[in-house]
N, C-alpha and C positions, 0 to 999 in steps of 0.2 A: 504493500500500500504506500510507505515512504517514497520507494521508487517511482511508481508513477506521480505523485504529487511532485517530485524533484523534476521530473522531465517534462510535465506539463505545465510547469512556473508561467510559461509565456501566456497561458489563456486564463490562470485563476488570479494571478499577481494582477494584472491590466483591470481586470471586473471588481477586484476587492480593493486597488488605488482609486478607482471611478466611482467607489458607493462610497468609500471616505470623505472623499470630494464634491460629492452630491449631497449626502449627508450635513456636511459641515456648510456648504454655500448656502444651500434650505434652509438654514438654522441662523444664517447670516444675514438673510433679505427680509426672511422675516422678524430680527428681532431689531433691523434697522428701521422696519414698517413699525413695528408697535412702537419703537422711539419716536419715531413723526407723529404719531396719532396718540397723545399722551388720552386715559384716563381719566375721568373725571369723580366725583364719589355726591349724590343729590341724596337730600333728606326728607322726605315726606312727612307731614305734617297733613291729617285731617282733623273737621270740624267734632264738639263734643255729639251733636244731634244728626251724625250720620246714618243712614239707615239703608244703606245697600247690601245687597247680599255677596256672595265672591263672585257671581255672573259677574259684574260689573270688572272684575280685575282678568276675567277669561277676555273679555273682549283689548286691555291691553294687552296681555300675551298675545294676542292674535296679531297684533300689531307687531309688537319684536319679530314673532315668528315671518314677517316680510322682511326683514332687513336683509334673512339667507339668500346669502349672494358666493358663487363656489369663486368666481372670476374666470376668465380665461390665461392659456398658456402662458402669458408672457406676465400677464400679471402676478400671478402665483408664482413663478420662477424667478422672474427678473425683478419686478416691482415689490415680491414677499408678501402678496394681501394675503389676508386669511379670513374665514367666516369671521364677521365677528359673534362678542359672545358678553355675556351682562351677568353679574351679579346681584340676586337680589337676598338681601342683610338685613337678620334683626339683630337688636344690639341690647343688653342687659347691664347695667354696671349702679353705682351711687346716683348717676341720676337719672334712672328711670329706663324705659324702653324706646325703643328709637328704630323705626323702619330706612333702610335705607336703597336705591338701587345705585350700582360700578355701572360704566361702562364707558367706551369709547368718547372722546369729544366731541366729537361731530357728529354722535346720535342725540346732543343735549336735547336740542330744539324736540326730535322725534318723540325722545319720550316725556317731554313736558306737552306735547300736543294731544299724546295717547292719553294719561295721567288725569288731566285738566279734560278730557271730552267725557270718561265719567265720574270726575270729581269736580265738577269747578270751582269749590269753595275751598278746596287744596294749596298747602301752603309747599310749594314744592323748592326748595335754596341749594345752591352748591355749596358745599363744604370742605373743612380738611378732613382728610383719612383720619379716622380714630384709631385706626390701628397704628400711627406715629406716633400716640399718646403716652408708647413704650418704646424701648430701642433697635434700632435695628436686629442685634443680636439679643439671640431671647435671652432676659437676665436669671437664671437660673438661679444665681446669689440671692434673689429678692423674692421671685414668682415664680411657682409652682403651676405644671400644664398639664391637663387632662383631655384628653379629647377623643376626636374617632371621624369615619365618614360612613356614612350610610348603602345601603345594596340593598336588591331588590331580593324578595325569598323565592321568587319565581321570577318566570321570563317576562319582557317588558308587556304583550300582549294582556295578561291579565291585572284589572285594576286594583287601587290601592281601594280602602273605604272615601268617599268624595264627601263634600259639603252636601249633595244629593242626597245621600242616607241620612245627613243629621236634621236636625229640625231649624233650619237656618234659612230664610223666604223674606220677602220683601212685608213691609208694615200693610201697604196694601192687601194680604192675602195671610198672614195671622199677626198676632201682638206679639209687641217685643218680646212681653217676659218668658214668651213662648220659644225663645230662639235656643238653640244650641250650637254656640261658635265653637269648630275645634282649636280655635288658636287661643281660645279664654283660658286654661290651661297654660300655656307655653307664656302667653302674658305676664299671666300671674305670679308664675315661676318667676322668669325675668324680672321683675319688679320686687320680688323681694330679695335681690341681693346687696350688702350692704358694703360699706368703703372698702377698699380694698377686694374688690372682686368683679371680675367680667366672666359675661358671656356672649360669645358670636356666635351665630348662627349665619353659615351661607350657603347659597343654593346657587351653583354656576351652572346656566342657562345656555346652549348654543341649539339653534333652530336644526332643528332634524330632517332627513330624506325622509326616503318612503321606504327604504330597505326593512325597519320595524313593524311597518304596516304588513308587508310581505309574508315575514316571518307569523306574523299576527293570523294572516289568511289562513296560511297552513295548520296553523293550531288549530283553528276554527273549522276547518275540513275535516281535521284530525278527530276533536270534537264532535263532530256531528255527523261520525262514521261517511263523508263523501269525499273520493280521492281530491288529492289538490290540485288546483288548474295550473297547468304546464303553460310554460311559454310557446305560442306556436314559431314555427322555422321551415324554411323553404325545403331542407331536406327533411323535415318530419314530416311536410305536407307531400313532398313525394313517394315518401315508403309507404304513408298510407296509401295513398291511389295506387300504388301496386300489387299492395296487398288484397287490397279490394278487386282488381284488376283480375287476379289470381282465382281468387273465391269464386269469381263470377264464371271464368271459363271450366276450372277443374269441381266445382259444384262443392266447393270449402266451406266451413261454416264462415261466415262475416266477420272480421275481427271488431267490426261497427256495433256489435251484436248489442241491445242494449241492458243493463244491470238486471238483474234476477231481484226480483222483487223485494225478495229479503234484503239486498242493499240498498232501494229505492227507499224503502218504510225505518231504515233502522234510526232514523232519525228521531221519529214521533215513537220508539221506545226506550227513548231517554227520559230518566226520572226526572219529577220538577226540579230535584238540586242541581244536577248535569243540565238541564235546558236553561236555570238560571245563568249556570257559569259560562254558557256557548251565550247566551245575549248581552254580559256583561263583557265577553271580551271583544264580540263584534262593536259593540257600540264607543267601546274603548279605541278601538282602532279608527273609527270612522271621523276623529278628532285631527286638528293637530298637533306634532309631538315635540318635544323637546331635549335635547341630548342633555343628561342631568351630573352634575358632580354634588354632591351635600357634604358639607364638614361643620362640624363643629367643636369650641376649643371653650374649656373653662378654665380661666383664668386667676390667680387667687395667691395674695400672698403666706410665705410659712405658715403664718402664725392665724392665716381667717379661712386655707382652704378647709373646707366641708366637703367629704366623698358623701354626701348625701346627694349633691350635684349630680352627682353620673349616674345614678339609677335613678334621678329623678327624670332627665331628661331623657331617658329610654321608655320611661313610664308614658311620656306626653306623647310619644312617638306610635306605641301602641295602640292608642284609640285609633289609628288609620287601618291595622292589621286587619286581616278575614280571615279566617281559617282555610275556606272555600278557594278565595282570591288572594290577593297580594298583601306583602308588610313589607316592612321596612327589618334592617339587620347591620350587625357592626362591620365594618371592612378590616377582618383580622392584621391584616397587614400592614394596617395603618396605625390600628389602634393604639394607644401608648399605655401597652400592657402585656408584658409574657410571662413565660412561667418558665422559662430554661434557659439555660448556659449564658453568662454573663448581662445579667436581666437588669442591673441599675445605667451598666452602658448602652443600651437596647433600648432600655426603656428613656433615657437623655436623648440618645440621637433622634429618634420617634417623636418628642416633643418638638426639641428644634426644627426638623424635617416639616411638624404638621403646621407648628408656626409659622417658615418660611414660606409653605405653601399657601397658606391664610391672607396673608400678607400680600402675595403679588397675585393673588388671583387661580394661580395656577392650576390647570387640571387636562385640557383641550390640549396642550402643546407643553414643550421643554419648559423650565429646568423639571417642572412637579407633574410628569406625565405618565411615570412608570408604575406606579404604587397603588396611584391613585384610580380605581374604576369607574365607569359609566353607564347610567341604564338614562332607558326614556320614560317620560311619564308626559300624558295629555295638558290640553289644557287647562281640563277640569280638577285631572287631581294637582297640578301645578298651583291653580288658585284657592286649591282648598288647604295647600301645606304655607302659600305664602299670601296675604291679601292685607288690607286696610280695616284693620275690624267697627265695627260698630259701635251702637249705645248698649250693648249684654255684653260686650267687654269692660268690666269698670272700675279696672287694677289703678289708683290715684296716681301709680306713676307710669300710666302711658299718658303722655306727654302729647296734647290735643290743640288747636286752634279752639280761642275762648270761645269767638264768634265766626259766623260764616263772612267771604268774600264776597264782593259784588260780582267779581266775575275775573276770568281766566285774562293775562296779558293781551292786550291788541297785536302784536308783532308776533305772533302764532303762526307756521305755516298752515294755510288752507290745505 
């Protein structure tokens, strides 16, 4: 085996200096694009007597979700664009809770246009990064990090529990006291942490294909016992006319032939659990999706971290779970916690790591892209884990607009 890799130097040495090469340039155009294109970090701010349900925040995703743009060849290669991709942050610490969305500068205008179409009494400001609040390098000296990212317990096709199952509806159609926000919970948590202690919560957002969708079909074929639909091709469409061709003269059976009944009907003898779980994953798919990163880091000095923190916020996580359908789960890999072979330096590098990647965003692309996993989630369950909650949120220190605006800036793009 050494022998032939020594004699054939000439053709694996040239492909393996050309993917170095390609590698490294890709990694150069684009991190010279994201340096053009700084960044920005907007803080939302709603009225105390808001009454919208999270429809209202599906219809901004809908919005982001047009921004996916792949570019063409010379862009991608020479110019470095990339999809872009948005953050959207809640924020816990001494003073109170604070919604925030990342992303690019030259989407400002787009998503204060989204934001402000169904909020307009919304007080929407740029701001600095709170995450400079601390130093570059995590102080380990002073601040103790716990954290993790989140995965899906099934494949993306099947959904998470939605604002849909809770009792969450506009004032029009039942009474406040009647509502059940799932983020009341996660709020409330948030709000009660005291000086010396954060919590971020972020959900990195980039607008998805259809390839999820795809994969979604098949399940759903798979589900509903009826094979999956192939793609058709000019050579599949001629094997079959031959075949058929075939049958016709030598008196063959039909390969056309159609399903035997028992395949036709196996569908309507699927029990109402099985028929729920084939409607809920159809209708899941029939959305659009979003490619998801989730982390979150709790923050805390020596002497005020509380590990009550981390099983609490697995606790708020859980009311999304179905047994039936999807939840939510730790990304082992990530998380900053083991149980073997040199576990205080494991578990130090794992906080740094989740920090650094906290910090710049990272998940889509280098430096934080190895580690860290990706699933889709629609845009229903997307606004049910992140949204602008209401008047049945009423944690004192989420942090509100006293009174409503008159109205959204003049200088809005139409």
């Amino acid at each position: 085996m050494a022998d032939i890799l020594l004699n054939s130097w000439f053709l694996w040495v040239p492909a393996g200096l050309f993917w170095i090469f390609w590698q490294a340039w890709t990694g150069y155009v684009r991190a010279r694009f994201m340096v053009n294109h700084p960044p920005i970090l907007l803080e939302i701010k709603v009225p105390r007597d808001i009454a919208k349900s999270p429809k209202a925040m599906e219809s901004i995703l809908a919005g982001i979700h047009g921004t996916r743009r792949l570019g063409n060849l010379v862009e991608r290669y020479w110019d470095g664009w990339i999809t872009g991709w948005f953050s959207l942050e809640i924020v816990g610490d001494e003073t109170g809770v604070h919604f925030y969305i990342w992303g690019q500068k030259f989407f400002k205008r787009m998503l204060e246009a989204q934001i402000y179409a169904q909020y307009p009494s919304a007080e929407i400001k740029e701001v600095e990064d709170y995450t400079k609040q601390l130093p570059d390098t995590f102080p380990e000296d002073e601040w103790k990090a716990w954290g993790s990212e989140f995965l899906l317990t099934k494949p993306d096709a099947y959904p998470i529990r939605t604002y849909e199952d809770f009792t969450l509806e506009d004032l029009s159609s039942k009474e406040e006291e009647r509502k059940v926000d799932p983020l009341s919970s996660l709020v409330e948590f948030f709000g009660a942490l005291g000086e010396g202690e954060k919590f971020w919560l972020q959900i990195l957002v980039e607008p998805a294909g259809d390839d999820w969708k795809k994969e979604g079909e098949k399940l759903a074929a798979k589900l509903a016992g009826r094979p999956a639909a192939s793609k058709a091709s000019v050579f599949g469409y001629l094997v079959d006319s031959v075949n058929e061709t075939l049958a016709l003269v030598f008196g063959l059976p039909s390969p056309a032939a159609p399903p035997k009944k028992e395949e036709q009907f196996l569908m309507f003898r699927l029990s109402p659990g099985e028929t729920d779980v084939l409607k809920a994953v159809e209708k899941n798919i029939a959305k659009l999706g979003f490619n998801i990163c989730m982390r979150w880091l709790y923050l805390a000095r020596h002497d005020k971290f509380n590990y009550v923190a981390v099983p609490g916020i697995m606790g708020i996580f859980k009311q999304f779970a179905s047994p039936s359908l999807n939840g939510f789960k730790l990304n082992s890999n990530v998380t900053t916690s083991v149980d073997y072979w040199f576990e205080k330096t494991r578990v130090r590098l794992r906080a740094i790591r989740l920090y650094n990647a906290y910090r710049l965003r990272s998940c889509f692309h280098p430096p934080y892209s190895g580690r860290s996993k990706t699933f889709v989630l629609n845009t229903t369950e997307l606004a049910t884990i992140y949204h602008f909650p209401g008047l049945v949120v009423g944690a004192p220190s989420f942090e509100r607009i006293e009174a409503k605006r008159g109205a959204p800036p003049a200088n809005l793009p139409v």
